[in-house]
N, C-alpha and C positions, 0 to 999 in steps of 0.2 A: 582467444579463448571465449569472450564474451559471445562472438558468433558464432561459436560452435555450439556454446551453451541453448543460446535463441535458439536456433535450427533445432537441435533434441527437444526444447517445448513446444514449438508451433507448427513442429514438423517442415515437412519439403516447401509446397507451395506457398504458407505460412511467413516463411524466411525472407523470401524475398519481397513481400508485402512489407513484410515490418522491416526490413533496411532500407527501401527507398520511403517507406514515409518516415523513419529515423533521421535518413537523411534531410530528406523536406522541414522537415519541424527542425533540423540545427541550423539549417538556410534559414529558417524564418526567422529562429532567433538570433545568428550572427550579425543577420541585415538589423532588426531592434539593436542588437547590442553596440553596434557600431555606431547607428545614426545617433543615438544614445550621449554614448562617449564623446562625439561630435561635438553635441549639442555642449557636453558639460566642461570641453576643451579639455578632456584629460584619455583623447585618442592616443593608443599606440597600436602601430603596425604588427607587434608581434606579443601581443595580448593573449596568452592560451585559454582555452574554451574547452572546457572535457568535453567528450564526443561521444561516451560510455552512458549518460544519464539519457539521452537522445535516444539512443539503439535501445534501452529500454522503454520508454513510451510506445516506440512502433511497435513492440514486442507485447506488451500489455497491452496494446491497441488489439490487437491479432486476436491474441489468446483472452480478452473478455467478450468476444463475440460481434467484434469491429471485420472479421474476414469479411462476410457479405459486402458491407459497405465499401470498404477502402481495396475491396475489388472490383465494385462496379463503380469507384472513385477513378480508380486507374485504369478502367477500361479490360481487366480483366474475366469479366463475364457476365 
């Protein structure tokens, strides 16, 4: 529902801009999060991580006027 939501505000090409750097930024921060926990000796394997506050960042990335850039980031024009 969430990506359906994104798609209706940033429209088509928008969409998929903001899912793959949603996804990007929860990579970045899973990799922080874990080296992290590492560090503090209180790793666990199956730690959940919302993945809803992510898809919004790429999404308000999009839609405040980030398209130009994290399209010619990603090689889209």
């Amino acid at each position: 529902m969430l990506g359906g939501l994104i798609g209706l505000i940033v429209g088509w090409p928008g969409v998929i801009i903001a899912v793959i750097t949603g996804v990007l930024v929860a990579g970045l921060f899973s990799i922080a999060y874990v080296g992290w926990m590492l560090l503090r000796g209180k790793y666990s394997a199956f730690a959940p991580i919302p993945y809803g506050p992510f898809l919004l960042v790429g999404a308000a990335l999009v839609y405040y006027g980030g398209r130009p850039a994290l399209e010619g980031l990603l090689g889209g024009g």
